[in-house]
DOGULO-632453 format. One record per atom (N, C-alpha, C): residue in one letter; residue number from 0; atom name; x, y, z. Coordinates in steps of 0.1 Angstrom, whole numbers, plus 2048, in hexadecimal, padded with zeros to 3 digits. Atoms other than C-alpha are relative to their C-alpha. Layout:
<atom "A",NUM,"CA",<X,Y,Z>>
...
This chain:
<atom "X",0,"N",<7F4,807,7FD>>
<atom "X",0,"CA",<817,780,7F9>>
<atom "X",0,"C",<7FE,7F4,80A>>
<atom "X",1,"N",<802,809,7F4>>
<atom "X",1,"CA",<808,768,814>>
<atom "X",1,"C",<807,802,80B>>
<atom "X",2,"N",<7F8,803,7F4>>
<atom "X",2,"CA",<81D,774,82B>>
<atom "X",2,"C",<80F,7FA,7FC>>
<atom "X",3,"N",<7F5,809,805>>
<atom "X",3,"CA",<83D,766,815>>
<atom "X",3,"C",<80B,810,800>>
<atom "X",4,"N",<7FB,7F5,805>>
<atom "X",4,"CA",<858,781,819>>
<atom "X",4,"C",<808,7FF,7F5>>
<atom "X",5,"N",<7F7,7FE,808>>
<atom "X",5,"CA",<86A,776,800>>
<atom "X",5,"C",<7FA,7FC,7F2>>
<atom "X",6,"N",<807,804,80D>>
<atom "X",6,"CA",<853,76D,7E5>>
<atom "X",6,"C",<801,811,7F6>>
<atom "X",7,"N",<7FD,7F4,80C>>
<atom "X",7,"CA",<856,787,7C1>>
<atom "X",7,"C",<7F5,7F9,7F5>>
<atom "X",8,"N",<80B,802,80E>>
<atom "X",8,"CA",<833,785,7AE>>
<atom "X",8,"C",<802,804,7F1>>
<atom "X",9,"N",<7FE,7FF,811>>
<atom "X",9,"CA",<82C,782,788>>
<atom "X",9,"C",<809,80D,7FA>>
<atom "X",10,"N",<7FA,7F1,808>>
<atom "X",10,"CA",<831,7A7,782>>
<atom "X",10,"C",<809,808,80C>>
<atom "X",11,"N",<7F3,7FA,7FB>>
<atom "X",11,"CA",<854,7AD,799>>
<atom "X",11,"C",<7F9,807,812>>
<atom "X",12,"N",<802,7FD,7F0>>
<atom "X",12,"CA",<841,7B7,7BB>>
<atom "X",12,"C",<804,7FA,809>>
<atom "X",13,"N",<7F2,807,7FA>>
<atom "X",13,"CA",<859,7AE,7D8>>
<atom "X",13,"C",<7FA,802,80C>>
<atom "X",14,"N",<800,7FF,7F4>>
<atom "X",14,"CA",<857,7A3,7FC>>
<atom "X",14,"C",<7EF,7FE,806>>
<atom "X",15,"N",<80E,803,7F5>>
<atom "X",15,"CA",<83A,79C,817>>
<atom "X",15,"C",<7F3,80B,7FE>>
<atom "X",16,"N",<808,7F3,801>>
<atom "X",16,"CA",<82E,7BE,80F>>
<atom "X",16,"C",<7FF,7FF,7EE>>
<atom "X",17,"N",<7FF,800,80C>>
<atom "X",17,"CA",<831,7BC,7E6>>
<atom "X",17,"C",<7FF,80D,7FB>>
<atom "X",18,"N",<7FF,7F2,807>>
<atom "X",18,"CA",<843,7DB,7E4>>
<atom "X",18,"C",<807,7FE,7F0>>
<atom "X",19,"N",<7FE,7F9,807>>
<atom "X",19,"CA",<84A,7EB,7C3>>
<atom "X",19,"C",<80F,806,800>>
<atom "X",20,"N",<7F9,7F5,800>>
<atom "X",20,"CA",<864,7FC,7B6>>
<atom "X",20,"C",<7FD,810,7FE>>
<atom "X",21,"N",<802,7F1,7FD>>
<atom "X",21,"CA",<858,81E,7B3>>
<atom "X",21,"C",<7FC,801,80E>>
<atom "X",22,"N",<7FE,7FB,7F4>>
<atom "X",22,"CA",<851,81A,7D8>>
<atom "X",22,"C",<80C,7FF,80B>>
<atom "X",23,"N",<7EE,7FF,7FA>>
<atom "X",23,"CA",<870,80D,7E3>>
<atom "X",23,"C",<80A,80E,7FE>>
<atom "X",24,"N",<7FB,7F4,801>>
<atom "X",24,"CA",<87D,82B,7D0>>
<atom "X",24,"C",<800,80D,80A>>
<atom "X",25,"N",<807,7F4,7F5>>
<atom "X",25,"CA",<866,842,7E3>>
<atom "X",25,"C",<804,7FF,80D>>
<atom "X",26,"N",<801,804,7EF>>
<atom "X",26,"CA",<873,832,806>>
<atom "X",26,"C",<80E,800,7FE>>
<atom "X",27,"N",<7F1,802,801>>
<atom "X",27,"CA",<898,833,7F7>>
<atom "X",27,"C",<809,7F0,801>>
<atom "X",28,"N",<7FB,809,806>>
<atom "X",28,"CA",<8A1,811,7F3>>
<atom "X",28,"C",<80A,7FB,7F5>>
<atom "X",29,"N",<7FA,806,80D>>
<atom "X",29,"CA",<8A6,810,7D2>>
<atom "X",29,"C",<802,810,7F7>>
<atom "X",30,"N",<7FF,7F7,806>>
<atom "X",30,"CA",<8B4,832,7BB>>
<atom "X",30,"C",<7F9,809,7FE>>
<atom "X",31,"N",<80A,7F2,803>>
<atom "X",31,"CA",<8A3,84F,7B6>>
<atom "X",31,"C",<805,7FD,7EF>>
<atom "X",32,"N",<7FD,807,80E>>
<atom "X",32,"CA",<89D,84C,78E>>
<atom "X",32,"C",<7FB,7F2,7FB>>
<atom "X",33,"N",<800,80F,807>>
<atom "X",33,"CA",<899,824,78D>>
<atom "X",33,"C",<7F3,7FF,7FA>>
<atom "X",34,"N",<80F,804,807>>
<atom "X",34,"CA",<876,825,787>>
<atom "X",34,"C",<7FD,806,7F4>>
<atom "X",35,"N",<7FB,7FB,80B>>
<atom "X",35,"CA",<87C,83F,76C>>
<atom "X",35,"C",<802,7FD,7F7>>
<atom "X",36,"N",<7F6,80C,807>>
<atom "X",36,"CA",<891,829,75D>>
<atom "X",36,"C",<7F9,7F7,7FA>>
<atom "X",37,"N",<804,808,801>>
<atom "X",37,"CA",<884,80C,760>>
<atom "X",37,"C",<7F3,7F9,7F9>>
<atom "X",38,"N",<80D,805,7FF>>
<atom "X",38,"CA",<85D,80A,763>>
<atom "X",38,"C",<7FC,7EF,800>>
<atom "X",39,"N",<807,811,7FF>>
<atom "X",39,"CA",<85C,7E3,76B>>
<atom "X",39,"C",<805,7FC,80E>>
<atom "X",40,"N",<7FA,801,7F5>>
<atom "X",40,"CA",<860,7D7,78D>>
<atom "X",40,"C",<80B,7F4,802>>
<atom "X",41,"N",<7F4,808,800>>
<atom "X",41,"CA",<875,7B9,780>>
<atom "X",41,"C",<80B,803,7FB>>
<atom "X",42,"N",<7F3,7FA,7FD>>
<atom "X",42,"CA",<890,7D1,780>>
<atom "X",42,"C",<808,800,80A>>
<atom "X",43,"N",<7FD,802,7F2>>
<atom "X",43,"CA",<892,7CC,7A4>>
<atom "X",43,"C",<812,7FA,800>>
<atom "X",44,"N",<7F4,80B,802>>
<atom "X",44,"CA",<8AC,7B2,799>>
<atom "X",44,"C",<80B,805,802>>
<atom "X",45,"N",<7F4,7F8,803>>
<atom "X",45,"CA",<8C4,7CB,790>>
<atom "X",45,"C",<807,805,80C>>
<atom "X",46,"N",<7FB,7F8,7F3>>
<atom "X",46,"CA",<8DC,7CF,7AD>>
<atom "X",46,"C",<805,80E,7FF>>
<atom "X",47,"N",<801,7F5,801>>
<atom "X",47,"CA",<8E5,7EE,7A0>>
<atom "X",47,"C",<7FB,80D,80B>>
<atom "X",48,"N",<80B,7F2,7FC>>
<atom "X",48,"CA",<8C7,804,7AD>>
<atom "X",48,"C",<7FD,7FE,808>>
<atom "X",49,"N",<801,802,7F3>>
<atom "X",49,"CA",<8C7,7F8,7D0>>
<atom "X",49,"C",<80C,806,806>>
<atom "X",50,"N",<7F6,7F2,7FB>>
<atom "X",50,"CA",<8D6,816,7E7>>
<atom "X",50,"C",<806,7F8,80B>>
<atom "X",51,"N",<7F8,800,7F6>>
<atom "X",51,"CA",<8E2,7FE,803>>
<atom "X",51,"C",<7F6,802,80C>>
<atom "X",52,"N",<807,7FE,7F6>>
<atom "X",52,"CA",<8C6,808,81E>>
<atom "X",52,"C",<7FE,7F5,808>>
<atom "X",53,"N",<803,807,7F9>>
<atom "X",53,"CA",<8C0,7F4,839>>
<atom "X",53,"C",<805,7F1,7FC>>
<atom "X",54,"N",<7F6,80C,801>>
<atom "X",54,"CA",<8DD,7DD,82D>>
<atom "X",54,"C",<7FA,7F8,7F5>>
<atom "X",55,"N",<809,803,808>>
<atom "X",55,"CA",<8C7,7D9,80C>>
<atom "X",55,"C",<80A,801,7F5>>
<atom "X",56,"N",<7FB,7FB,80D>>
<atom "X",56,"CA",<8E0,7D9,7ED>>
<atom "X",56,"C",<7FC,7F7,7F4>>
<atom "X",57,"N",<805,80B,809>>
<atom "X",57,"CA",<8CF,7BF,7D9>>
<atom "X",57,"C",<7EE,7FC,801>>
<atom "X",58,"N",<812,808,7FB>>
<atom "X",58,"CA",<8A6,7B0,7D8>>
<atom "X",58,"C",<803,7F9,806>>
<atom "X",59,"N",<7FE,80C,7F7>>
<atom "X",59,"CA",<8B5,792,7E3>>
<atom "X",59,"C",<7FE,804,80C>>
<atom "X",60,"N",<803,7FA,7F0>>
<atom "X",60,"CA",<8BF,7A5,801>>
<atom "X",60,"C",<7F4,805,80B>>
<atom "X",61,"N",<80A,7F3,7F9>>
<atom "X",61,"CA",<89E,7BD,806>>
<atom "X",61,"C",<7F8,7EE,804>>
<atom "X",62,"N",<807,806,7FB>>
<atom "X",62,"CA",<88D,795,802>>
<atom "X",62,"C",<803,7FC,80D>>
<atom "X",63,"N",<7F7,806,7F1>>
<atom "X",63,"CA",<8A4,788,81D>>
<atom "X",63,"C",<7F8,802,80A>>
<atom "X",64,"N",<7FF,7F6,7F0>>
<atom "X",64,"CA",<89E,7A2,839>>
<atom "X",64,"C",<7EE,801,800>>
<atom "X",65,"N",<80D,800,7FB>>
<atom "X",65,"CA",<87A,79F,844>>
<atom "X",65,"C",<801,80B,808>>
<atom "X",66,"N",<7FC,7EB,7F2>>
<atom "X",66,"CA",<886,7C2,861>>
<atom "X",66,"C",<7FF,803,7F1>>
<atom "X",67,"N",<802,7F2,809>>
<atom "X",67,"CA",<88A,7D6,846>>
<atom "X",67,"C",<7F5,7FD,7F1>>
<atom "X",68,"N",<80C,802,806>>
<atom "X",68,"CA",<86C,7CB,831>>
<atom "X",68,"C",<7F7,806,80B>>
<atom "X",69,"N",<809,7FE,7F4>>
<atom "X",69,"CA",<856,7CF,852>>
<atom "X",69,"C",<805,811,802>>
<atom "X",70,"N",<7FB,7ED,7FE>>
<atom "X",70,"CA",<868,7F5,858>>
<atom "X",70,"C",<7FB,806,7F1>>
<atom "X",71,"N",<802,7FD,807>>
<atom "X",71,"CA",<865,7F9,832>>
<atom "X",71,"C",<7EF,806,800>>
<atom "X",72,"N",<80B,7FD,7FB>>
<atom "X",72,"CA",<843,7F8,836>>
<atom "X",72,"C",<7F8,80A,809>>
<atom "X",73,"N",<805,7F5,7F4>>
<atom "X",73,"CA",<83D,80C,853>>
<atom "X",73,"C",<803,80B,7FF>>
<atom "X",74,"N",<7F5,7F3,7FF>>
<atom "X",74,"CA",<855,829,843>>
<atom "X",74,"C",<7EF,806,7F1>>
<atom "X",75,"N",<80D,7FE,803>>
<atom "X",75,"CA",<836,824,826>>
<atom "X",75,"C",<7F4,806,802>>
<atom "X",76,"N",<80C,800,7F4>>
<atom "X",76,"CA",<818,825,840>>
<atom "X",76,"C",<801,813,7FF>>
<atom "X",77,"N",<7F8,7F2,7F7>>
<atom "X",77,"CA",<82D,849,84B>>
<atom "X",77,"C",<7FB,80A,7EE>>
<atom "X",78,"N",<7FE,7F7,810>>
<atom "X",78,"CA",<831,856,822>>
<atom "X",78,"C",<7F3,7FE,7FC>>
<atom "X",79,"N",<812,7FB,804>>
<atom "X",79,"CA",<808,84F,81A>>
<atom "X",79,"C",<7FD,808,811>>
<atom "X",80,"N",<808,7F2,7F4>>
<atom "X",80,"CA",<7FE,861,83D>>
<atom "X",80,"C",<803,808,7FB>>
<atom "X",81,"N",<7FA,7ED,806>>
<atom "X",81,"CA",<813,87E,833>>
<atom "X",81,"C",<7F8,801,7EC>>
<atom "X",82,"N",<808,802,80F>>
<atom "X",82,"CA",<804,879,80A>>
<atom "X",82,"C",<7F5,801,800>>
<atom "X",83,"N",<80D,800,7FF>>
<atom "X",83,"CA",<7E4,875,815>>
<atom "X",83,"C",<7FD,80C,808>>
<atom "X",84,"N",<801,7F1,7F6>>
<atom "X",84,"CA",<7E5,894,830>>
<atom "X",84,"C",<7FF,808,7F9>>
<atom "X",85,"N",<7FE,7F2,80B>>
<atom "X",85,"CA",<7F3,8AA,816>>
<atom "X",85,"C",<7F4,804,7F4>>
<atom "X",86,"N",<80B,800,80C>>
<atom "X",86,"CA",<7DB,89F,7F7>>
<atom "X",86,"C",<7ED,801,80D>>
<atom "X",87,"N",<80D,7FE,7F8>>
<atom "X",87,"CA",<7BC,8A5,817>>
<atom "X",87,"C",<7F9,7F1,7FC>>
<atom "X",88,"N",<804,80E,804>>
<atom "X",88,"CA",<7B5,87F,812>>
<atom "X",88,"C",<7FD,7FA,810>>
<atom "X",89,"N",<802,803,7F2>>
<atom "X",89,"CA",<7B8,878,83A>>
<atom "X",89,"C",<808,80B,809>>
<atom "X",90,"N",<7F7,7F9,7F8>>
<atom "X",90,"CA",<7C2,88B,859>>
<atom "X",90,"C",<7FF,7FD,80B>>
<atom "X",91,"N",<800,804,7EF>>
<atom "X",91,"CA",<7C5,88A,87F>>
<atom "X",91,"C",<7F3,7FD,804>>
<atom "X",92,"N",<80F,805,7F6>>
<atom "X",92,"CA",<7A2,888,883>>
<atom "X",92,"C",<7F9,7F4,7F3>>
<atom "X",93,"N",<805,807,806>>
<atom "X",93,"CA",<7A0,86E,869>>
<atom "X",93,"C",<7FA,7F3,80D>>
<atom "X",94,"N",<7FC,80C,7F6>>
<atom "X",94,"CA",<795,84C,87E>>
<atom "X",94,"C",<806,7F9,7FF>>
<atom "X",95,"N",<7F5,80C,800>>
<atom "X",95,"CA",<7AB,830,883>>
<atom "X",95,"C",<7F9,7F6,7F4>>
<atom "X",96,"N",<804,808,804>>
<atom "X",96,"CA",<797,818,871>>
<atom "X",96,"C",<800,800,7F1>>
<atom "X",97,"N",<801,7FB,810>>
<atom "X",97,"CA",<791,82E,850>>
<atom "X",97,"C",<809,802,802>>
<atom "X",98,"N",<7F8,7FB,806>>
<atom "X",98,"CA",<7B0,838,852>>
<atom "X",98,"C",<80D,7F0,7FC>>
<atom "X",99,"N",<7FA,80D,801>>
<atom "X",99,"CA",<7C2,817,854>>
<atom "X",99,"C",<7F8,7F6,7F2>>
<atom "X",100,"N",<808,803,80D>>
<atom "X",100,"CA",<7A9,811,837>>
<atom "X",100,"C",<806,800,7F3>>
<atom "X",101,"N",<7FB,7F8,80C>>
<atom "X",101,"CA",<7B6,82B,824>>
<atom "X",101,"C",<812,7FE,7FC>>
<atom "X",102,"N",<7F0,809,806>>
<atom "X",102,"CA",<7DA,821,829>>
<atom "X",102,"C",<801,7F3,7FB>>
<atom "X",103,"N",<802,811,80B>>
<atom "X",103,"CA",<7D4,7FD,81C>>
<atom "X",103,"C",<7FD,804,7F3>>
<atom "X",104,"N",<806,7FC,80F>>
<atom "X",104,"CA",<7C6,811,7FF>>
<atom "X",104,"C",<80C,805,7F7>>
<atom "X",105,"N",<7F4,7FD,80A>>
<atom "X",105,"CA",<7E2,823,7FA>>
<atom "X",105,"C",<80C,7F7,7FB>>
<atom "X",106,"N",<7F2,80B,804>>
<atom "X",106,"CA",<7FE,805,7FD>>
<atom "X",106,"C",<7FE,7F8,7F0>>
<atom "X",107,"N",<804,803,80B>>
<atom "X",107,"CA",<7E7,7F5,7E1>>
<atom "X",107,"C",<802,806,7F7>>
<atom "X",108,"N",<803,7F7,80B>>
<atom "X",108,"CA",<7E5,812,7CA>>
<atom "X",108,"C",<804,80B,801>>
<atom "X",109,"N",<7FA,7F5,7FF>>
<atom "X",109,"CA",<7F5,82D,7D7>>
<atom "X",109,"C",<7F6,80D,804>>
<atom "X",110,"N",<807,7F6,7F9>>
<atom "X",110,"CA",<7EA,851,7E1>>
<atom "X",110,"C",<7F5,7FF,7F9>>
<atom "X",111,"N",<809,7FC,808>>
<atom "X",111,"CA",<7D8,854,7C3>>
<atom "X",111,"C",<7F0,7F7,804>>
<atom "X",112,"N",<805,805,800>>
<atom "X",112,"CA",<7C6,838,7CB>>
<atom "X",112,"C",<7F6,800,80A>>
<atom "X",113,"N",<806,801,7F6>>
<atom "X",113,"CA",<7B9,840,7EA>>
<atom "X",113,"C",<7F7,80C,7FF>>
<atom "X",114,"N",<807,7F8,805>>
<atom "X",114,"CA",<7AC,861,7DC>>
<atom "X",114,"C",<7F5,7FB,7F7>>
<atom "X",115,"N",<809,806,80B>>
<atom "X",115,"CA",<799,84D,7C0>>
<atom "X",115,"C",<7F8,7FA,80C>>
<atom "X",116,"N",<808,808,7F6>>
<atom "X",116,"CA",<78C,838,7DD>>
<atom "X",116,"C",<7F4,80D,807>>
<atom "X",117,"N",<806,7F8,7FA>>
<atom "X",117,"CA",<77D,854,7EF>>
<atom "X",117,"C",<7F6,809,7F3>>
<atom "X",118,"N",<80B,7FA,80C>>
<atom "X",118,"CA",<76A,865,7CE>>
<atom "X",118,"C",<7F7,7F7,7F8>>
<atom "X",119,"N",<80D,80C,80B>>
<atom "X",119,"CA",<75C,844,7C2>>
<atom "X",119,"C",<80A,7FA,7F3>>
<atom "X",120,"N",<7FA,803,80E>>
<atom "X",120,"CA",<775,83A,7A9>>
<atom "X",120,"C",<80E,7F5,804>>
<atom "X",121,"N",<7F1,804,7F9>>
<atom "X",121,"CA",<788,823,7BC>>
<atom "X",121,"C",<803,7F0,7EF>>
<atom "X",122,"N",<7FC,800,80F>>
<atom "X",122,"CA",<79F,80D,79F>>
<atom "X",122,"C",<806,7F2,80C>>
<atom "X",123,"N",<7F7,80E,7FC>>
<atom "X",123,"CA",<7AF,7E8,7A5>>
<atom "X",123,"C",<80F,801,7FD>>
<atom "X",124,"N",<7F1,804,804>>
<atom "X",124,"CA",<7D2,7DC,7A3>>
<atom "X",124,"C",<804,7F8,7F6>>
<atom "X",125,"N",<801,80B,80E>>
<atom "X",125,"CA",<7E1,7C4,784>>
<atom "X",125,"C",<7F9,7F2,802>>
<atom "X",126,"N",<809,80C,7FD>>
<atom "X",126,"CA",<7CF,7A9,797>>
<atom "X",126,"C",<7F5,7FE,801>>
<atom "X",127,"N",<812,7FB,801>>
<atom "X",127,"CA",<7AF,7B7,798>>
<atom "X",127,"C",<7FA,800,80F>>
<atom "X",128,"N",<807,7FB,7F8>>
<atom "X",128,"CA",<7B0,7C0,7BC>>
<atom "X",128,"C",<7F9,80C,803>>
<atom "X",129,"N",<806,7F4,7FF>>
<atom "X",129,"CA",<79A,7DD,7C7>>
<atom "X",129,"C",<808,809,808>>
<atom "X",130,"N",<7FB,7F9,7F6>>
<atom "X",130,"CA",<7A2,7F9,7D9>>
<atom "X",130,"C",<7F6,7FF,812>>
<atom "X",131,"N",<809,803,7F2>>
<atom "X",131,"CA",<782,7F2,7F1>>
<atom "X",131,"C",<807,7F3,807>>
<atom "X",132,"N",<7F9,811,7FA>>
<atom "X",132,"CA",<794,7CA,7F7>>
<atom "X",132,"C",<807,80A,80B>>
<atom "X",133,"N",<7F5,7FF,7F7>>
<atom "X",133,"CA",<7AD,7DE,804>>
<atom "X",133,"C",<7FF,808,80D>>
<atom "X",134,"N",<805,7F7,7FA>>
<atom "X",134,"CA",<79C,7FA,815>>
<atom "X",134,"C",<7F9,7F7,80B>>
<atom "X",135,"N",<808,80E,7F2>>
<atom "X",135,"CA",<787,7DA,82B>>
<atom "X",135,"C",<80B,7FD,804>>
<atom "X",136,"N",<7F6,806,7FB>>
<atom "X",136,"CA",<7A5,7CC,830>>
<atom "X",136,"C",<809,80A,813>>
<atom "X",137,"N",<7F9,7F7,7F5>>
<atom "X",137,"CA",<7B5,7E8,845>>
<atom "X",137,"C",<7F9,808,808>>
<atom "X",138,"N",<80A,7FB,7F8>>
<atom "X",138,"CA",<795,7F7,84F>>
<atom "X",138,"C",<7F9,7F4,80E>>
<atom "X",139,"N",<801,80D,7FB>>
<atom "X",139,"CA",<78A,7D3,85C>>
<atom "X",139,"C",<80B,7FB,80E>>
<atom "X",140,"N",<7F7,804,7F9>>
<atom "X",140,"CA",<7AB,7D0,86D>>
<atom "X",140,"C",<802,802,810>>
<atom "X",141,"N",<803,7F9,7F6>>
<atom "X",141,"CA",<7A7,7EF,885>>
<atom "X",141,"C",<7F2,7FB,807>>
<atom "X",142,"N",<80F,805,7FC>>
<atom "X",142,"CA",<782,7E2,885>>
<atom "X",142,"C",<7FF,7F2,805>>
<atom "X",143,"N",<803,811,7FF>>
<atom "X",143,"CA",<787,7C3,891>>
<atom "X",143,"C",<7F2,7F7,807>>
<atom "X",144,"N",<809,807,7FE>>
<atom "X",144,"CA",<769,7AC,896>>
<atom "X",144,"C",<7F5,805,7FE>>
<atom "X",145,"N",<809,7FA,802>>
<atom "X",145,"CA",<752,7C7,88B>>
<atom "X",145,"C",<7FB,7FF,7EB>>
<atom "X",146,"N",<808,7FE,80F>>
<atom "X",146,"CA",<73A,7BF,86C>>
<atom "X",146,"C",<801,807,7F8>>
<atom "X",147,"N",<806,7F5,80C>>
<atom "X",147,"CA",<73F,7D9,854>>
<atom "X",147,"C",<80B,7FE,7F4>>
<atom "X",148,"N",<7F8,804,80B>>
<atom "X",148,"CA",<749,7D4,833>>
<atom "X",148,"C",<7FE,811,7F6>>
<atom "X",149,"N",<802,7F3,805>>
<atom "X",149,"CA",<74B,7F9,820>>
<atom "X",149,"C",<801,7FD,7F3>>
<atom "X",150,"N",<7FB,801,80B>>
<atom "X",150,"CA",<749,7FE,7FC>>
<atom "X",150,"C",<805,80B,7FE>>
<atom "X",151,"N",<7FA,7F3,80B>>
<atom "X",151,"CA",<755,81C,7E5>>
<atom "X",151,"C",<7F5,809,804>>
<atom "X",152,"N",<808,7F7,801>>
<atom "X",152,"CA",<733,82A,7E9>>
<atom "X",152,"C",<7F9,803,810>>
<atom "X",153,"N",<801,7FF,7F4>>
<atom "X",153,"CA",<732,828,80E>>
<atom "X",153,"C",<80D,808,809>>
<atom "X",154,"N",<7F5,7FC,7FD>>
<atom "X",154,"CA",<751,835,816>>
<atom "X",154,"C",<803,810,802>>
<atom "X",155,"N",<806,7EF,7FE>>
<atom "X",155,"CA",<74E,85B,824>>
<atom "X",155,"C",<80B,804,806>>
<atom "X",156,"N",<7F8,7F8,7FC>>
<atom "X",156,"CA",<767,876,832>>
<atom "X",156,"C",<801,7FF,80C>>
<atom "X",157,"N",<802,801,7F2>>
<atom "X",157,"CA",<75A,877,854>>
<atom "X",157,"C",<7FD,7F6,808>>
<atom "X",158,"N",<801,80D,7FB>>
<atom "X",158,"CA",<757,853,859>>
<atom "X",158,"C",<7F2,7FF,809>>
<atom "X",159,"N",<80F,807,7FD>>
<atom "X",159,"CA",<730,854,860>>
<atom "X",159,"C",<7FF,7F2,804>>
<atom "X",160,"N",<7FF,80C,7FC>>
<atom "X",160,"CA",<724,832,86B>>
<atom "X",160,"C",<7F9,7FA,7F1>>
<atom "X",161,"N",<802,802,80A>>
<atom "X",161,"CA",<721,81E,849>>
<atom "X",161,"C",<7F0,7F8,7FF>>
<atom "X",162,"N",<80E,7FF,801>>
<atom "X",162,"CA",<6FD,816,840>>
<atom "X",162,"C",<7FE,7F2,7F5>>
<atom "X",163,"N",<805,809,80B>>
<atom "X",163,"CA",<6FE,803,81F>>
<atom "X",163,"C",<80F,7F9,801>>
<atom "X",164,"N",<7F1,809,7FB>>
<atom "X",164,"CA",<71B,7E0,826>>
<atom "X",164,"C",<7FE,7F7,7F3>>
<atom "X",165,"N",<801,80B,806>>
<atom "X",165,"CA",<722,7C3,80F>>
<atom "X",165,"C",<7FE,7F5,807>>
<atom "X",166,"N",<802,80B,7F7>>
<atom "X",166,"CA",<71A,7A5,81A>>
<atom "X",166,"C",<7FC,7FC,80B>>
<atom "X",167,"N",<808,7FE,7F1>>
<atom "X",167,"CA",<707,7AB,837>>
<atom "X",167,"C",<7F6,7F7,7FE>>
């Protein structure tokens, strides 16, 4: 998104964050069902299937409001910890760094995704980002100014100190 909250890419992904509709669903935004329905995220359109949340009864609206994109998000962050806890993907003694990894993993791709990431099988988005892009990204974030670039095959449970980096 560049930072654009209001921008809506090729294939219907909305806002600063380029949520989805099956996760807006998941965060209650938008209908329980719509994704069912639908399967395209340029259904968004449809004021219909916007519940009203955080003064959201339209896309227009959810683009509007930059607060409740920024909350939207952080209600996210909250639904992969708990996703990821349950499926044994991270936990309280995960570290900050992997674990902020692994949530970037999941906003990209979801729980599943962050599971695949962790066994070696991590999968891109329709753009052909990775799940590691995203996993640096959020790992990097916590990591700030520290060199390490992780791949798929570096990437361990116990957050060892990584060994083999890209572009080092």
């Amino acid at each position: 998104s560049g930072g654009n909250y209001s921008v809506v890419n090729s294939i219907g992904y909305i806002g600063g964050y380029q949520f989805g509709m099956a996760l807006l669903e998941d965060l209650g935004y938008v209908v329980s069902g719509s994704w069912a329905r639908y399967k395209k995220n340029k259904f968004l359109t449809v004021k219909e299937i916007w519940t009203g949340k955080g003064g959201c009864k339209s896309q227009d609206d959810f683009l509007a409001n930059k607060g409740v994109q920024d909350a939207a998000f952080q209600e996210e962050m909250k639904l992969l910890w708990g996703r990821g806890k349950k499926g044994g993907l991270v936990s309280a003694d995960t570290p900050a760094a992997k674990l902020a990894g692994m949530l970037a993993t999941g906003h990209l791709l979801g729980t599943g995704g962050m599971r695949d990431l962790l066994r070696g099988r991590a999968k891109a988005d329709a753009y052909g980002t990775s799940a590691s892009e995203y996993y640096k990204l959020g790992y990097n974030a916590v990591k700030a100014g520290t060199p390490i670039y992780p791949t798929e095959a570096t990437i361990n449970k116990d957050d060892e100190p990584i060994v083999a980096v890209e572009g080092a």
